[in-house]
C-alpha positions as CSV (number, residue, x, y, z in Angstrom):
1,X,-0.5,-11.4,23.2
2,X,-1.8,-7.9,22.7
3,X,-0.5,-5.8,19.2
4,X,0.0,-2.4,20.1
5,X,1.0,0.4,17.8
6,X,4.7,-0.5,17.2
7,X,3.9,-4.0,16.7
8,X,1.1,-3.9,14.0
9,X,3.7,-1.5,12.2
10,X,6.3,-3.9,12.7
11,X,4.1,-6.6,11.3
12,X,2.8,-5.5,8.3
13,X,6.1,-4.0,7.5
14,X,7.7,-7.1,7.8
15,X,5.3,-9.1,5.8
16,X,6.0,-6.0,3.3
17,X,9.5,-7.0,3.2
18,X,9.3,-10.2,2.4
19,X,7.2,-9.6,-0.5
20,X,10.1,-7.2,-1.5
21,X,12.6,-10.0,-1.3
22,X,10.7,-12.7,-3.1
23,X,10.3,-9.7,-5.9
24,X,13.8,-9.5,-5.9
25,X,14.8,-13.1,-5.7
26,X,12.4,-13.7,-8.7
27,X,13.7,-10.9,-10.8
28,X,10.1,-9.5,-10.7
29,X,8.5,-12.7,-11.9
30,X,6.5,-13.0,-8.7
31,X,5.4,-9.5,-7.9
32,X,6.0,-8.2,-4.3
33,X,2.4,-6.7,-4.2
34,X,0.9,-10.4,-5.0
35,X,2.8,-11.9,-2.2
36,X,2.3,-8.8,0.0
37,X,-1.8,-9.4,-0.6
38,X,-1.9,-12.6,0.2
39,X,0.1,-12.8,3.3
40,X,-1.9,-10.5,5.2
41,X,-5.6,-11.7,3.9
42,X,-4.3,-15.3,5.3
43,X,-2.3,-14.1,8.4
44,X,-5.8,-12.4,8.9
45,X,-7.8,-14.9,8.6
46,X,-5.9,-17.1,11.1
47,X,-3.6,-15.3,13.6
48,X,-3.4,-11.4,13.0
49,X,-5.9,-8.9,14.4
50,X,-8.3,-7.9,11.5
51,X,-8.1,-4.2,12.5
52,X,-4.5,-4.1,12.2
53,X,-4.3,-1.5,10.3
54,X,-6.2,0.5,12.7
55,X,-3.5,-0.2,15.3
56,X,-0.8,1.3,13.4
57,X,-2.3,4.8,13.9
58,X,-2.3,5.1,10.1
59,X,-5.8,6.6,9.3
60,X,-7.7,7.5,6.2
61,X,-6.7,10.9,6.4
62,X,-3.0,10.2,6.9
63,X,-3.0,7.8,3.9
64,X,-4.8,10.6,2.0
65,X,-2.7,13.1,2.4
66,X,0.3,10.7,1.5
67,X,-1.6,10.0,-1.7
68,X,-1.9,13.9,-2.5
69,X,1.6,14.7,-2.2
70,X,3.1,11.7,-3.6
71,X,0.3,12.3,-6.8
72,X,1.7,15.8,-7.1
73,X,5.5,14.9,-6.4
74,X,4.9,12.3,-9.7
75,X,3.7,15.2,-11.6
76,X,7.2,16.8,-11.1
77,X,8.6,13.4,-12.7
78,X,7.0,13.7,-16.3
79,X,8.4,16.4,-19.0
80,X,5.9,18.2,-21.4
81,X,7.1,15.9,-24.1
82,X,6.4,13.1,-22.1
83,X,3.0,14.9,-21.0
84,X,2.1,16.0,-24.6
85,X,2.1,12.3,-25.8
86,X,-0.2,10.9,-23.2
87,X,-3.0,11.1,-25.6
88,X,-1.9,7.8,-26.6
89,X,-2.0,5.9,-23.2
90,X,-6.0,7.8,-22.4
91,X,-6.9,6.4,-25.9
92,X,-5.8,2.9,-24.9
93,X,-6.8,2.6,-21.7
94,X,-10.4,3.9,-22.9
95,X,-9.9,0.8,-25.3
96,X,-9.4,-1.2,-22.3
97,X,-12.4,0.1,-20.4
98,X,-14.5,-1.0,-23.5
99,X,-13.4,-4.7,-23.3
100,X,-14.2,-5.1,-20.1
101,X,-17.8,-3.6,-20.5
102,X,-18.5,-5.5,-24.0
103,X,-16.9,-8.9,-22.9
104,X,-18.9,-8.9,-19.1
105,X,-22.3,-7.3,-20.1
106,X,-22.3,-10.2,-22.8
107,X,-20.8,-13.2,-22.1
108,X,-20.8,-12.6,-18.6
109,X,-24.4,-11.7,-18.4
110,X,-25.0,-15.0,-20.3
111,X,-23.5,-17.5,-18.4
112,X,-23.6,-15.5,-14.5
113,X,-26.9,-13.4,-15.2
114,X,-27.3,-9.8,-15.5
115,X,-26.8,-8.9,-12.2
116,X,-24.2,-10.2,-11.7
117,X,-22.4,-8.9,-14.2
118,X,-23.4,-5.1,-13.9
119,X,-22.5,-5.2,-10.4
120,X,-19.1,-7.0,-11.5
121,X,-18.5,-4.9,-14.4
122,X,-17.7,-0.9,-12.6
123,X,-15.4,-2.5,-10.2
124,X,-13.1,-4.1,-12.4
125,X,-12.8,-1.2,-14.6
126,X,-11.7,0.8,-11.6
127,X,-11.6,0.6,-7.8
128,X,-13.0,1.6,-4.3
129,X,-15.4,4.0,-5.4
130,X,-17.2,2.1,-8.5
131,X,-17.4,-0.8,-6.2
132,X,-19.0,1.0,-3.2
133,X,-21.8,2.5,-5.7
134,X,-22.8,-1.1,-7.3
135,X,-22.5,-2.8,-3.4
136,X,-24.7,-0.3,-1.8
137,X,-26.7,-0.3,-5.0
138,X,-27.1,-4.1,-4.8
139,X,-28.1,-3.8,-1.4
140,X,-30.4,-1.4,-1.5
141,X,-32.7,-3.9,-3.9
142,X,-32.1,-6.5,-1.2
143,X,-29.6,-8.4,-4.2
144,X,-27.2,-9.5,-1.5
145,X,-25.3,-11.7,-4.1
146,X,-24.9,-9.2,-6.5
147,X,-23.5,-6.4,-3.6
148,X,-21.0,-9.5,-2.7
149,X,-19.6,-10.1,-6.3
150,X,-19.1,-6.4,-6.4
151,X,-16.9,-6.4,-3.2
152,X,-14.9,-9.9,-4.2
153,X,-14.3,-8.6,-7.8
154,X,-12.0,-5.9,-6.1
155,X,-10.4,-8.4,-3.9
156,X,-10.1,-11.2,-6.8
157,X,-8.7,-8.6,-9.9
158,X,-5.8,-7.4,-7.6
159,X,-5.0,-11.5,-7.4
160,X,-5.3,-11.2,-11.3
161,X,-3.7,-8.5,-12.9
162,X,-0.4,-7.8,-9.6
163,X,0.9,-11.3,-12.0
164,X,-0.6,-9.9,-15.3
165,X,0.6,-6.2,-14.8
166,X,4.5,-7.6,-13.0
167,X,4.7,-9.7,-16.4
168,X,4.0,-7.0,-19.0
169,X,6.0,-4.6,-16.9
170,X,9.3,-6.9,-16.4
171,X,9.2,-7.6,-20.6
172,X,8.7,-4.4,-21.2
173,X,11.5,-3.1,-19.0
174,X,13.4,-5.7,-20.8
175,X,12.9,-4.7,-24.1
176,X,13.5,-1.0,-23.7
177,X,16.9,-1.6,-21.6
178,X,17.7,-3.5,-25.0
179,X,17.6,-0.5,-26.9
180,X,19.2,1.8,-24.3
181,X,22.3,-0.5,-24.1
182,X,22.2,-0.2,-28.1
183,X,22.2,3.6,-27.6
184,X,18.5,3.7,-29.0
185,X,16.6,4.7,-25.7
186,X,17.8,8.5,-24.0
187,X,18.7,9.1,-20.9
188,X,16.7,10.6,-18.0
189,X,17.5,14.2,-17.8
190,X,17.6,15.6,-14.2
191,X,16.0,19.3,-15.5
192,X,17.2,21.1,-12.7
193,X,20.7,20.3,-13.3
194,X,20.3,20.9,-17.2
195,X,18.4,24.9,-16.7
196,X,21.2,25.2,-13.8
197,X,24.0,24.2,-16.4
198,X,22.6,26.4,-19.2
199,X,22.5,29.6,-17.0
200,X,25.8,29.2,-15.9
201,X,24.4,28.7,-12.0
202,X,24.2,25.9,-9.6
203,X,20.2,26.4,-7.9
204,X,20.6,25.3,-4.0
205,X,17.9,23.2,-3.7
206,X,15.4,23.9,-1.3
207,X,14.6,22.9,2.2
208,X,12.5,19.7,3.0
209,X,10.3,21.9,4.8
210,X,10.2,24.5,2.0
211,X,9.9,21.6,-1.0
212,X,7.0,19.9,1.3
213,X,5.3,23.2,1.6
214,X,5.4,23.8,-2.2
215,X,3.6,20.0,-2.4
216,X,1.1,20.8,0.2
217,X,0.3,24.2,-1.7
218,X,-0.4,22.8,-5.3
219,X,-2.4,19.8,-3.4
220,X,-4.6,22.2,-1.7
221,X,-5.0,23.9,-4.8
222,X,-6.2,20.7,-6.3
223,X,-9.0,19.9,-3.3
224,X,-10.1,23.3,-4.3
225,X,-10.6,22.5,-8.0
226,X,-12.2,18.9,-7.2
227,X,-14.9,21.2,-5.5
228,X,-15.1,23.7,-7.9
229,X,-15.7,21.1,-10.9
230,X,-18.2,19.2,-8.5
231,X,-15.7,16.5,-8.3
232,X,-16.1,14.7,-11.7
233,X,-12.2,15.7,-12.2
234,X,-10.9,13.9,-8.6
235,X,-8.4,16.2,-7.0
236,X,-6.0,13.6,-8.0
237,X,-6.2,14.5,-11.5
238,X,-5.5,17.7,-10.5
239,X,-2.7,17.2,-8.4
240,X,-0.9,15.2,-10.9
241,X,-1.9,18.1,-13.5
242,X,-1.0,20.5,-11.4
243,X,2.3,19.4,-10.1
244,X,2.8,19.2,-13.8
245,X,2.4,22.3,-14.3
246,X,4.4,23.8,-11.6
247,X,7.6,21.8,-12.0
248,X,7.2,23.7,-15.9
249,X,6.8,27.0,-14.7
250,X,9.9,26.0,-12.3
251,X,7.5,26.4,-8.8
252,X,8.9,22.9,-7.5
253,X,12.3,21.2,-8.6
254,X,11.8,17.7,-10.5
255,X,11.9,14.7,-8.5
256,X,10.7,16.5,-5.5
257,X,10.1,14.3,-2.7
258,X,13.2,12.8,-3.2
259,X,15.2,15.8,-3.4
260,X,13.4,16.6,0.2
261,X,14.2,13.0,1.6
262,X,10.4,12.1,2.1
263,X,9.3,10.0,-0.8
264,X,10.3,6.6,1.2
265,X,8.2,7.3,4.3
266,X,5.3,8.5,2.4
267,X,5.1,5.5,-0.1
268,X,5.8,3.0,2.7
269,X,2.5,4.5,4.7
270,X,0.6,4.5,1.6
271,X,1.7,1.4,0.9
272,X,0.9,-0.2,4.6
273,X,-2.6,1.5,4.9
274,X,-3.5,-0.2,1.3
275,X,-2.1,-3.5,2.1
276,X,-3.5,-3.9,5.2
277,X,-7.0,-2.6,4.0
278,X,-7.9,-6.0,2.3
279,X,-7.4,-7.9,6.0
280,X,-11.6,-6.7,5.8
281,X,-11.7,-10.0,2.9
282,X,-12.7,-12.2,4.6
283,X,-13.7,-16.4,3.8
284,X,-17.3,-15.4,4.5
285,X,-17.2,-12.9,1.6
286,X,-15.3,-14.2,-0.8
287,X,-16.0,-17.8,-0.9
288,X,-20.2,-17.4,-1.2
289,X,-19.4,-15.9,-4.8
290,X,-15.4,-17.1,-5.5
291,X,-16.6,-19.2,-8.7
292,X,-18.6,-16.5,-10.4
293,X,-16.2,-13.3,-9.1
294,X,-12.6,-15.0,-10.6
295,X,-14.6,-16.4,-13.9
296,X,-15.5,-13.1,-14.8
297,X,-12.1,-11.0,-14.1
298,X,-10.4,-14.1,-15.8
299,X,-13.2,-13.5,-19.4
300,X,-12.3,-9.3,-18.5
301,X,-8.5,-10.4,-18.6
302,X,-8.5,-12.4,-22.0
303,X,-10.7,-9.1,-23.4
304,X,-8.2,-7.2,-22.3
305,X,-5.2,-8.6,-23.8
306,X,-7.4,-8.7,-27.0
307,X,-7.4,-5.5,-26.8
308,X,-4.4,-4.3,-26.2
309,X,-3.2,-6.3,-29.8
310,X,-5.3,-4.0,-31.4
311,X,-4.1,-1.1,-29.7
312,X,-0.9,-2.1,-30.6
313,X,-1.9,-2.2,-34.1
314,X,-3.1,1.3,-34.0
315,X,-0.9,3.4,-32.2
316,X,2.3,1.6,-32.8
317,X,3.2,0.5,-29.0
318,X,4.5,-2.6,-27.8
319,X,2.0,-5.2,-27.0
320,X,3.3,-5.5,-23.4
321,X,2.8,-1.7,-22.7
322,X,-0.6,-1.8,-24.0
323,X,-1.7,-4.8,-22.2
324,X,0.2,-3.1,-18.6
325,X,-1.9,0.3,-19.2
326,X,-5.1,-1.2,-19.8
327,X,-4.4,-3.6,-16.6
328,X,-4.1,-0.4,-14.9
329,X,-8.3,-0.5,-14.1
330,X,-6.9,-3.8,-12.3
331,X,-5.0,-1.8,-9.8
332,X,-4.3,1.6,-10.3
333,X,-2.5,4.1,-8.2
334,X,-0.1,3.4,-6.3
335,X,0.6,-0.6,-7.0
336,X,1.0,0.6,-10.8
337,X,4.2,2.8,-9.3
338,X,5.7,0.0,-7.3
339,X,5.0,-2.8,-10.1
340,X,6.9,-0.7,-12.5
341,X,10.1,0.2,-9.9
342,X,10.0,-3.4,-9.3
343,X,10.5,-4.3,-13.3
344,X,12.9,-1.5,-13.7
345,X,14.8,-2.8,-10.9
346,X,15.2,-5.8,-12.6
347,X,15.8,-5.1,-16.1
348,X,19.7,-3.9,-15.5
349,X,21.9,-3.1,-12.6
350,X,23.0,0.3,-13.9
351,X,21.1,3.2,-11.9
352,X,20.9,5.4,-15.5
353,X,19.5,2.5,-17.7
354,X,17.0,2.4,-14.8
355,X,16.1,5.5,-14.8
356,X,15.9,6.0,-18.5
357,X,13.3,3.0,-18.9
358,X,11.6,4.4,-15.9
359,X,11.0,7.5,-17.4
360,X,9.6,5.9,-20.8
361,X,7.2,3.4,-18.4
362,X,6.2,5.7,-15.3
363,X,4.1,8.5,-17.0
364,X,2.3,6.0,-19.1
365,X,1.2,4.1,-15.9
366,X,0.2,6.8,-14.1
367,X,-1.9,8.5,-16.7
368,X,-3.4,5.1,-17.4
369,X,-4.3,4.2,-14.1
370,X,-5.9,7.8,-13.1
371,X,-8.1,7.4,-16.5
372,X,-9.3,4.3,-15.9
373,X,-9.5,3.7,-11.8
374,X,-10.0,7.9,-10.9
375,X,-12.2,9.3,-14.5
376,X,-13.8,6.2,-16.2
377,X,-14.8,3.4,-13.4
378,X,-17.0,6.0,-11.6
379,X,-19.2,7.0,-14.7
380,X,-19.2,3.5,-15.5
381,X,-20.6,3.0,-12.2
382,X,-23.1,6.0,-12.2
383,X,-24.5,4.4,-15.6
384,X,-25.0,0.9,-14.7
385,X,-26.4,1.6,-11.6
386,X,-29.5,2.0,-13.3
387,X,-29.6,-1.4,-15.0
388,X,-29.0,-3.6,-11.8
């Protein structure tokens, strides 16, 4: 039977869903990205259509411009206090970078070769782009082996650090509802609604058209500034920089996709174009270097929870949230957002407890992930290039 448009959509939303549920039913435990992952690389591999993503109709460019405003819309979540301490979370996740680079390039190199483990090494600090400069590096010396442990280490981490990340995330939520429920942890403050109740005036809030405008204007600003720094700062820095900013000088309201009733449809796109991207894994690719590809994200894992003990020890945060932003170079944007809404979600029933541990966890995944996966995998990648 032939999947058209509708159907592909239905499809991978359904499989989507159930992820969801079994995140649910689990309290977390299993992660809804994990499940989500491995449905569709097996429904692939057997009965789906491997271009089913193409079907939908969801391109690159739509699921780019869903990551722009989305990236932007997150700046308007995170208050300068929040902001001002992310020093902290860029310091550990650098930490994090570090153990994955010491613990491959030695060990790794040992026991898989060098190759191997340079080509290994940029992807699993990062993502998409670090891995497409070591593959077509790899390729380009004829090291076909190498090229394919750079692809599968993309496809194998994700299998990795969804459980890792859903684990640190869940205990994490856990122990901070603990303290809001003791009166220790503050609540989420809704700006808007606190300027509006110090002037005396309630602000209509603005159009979806008008708020989505606003978004579209700050993101443009950002593609601007990727060009004008010859993009080493990704115009997703910017637009979560930027959108910062804005929401402070009171340009856009906080929480402004949901305030324009758009943050669902964007995330769910987002979400289905990512998903459905890793139906391109196939048995072919991943089994010729399986072995070698899951030893080595396993040896970067245990380095990384090393790690994060000592980041612990040094700027006084909880083991859990140390280990969860250095497993950001695991996953990154946006499966760090929809890891942590799942462990808030499970953590307590109460909406405000929820969105008071939300707003302790949220910026420090987001910074994390955009230092390692955006800033610090590609000039890992444009280094060891050089020493394949």
């Amino acid at each position: 039977m032939e999947v058209t448009q509708l159907g592909a959509l239905a499809i991978l939303l359904g499989l989507m869903v159930i992820g969801e549920l079994v995140a649910k039913w689990t309290k977390g435990k299993v992660p809804g990205a994990l499940v989500i992952t491995v449905l569709i690389m097996v429904g692939c591999w057997t009965i789906l259509p491997k271009d089913l993503v193409a079907r939908t109709g969801i391109s690159t460019e739509i699921y780019t411009l869903c990551v722009v405003l989305l990236v932007t819309h997150l700046g308007t979540l995170i208050s300068r206090k929040q902001m001002m301490s992310q020093w902290r979370t860029v310091l550990i996740s650098l930490m994090g970078i570090v153990a994955i680079c010491l613990i491959t390039l030695t060990a790794g190199a040992a026991i898989f070769g060098w190759s191997n483990a340079v080509a290994a090494t940029p992807p699993l600090t990062g993502a998409a782009v670090a891995t497409t400069i070591m593959q077509q590096a790899a390729m380009a010396q004829g090291n076909t082996i190498a090229a394919l442990v750079a692809i599968v280490c993309m496809v194998m981490q994700t299998l990795v650090g969804y459980p890792l990340g859903a684990f640190c995330l869940t205990r994490e939520a856990k122990r901070l509802n603990g303290l809001y429920v003791e009166g220790k942890l503050p609540k989420a403050v809704d700006e808007d609604a606190e300027k509006a109740a110090k002037s005396g005036k309630k602000k209509q809030p603005s159009s979806t058209t008008f708020i989505l405008l606003k978004l579209t204007l700050v993101a443009l600003a950002a593609f601007y500034l990727e060009k004008l720094t010859g993009g080493y700062v990704s115009k997703y820095v910017w637009c979560l920089l930027l959108g910062f900013a804005a929401h402070e000088l009171g340009l856009i309201e906080s929480d402004a996709l949901t305030k324009a009733k758009a943050e669902g449809i964007l995330m769910t796109f987002l979400l289905v174009y990512l998903f459905g991207s890793m139906s391109s894994s196939t048995p072919e690719i991943i089994l010729p270097v399986a072995g070698i590809t899951i030893s080595l994200v396993l040896m970067a894992a245990v380095g990384m929870a090393l790690m994060a003990w000592v980041a612990k020890k040094v700027f006084k945060e909880s083991y859990y949230m140390s280990y969860a932003i250095i497993l950001n170079a695991f996953f990154g944007f946006p499966i760090n957002v929809m890891l942590t809404n799942e462990a808030v979600a499970a953590c307590s029933d109460d909406p405000e407890a929820q969105n008071a541990v939300r707003a302790q966890m949220l910026p420090k995944m987001l910074v994390a992930g955009f230092t390692s996966v955006t800033i610090v995998s590609v000039f890992v990648a444009g280094i060891l290039v050089n020493f394949l």
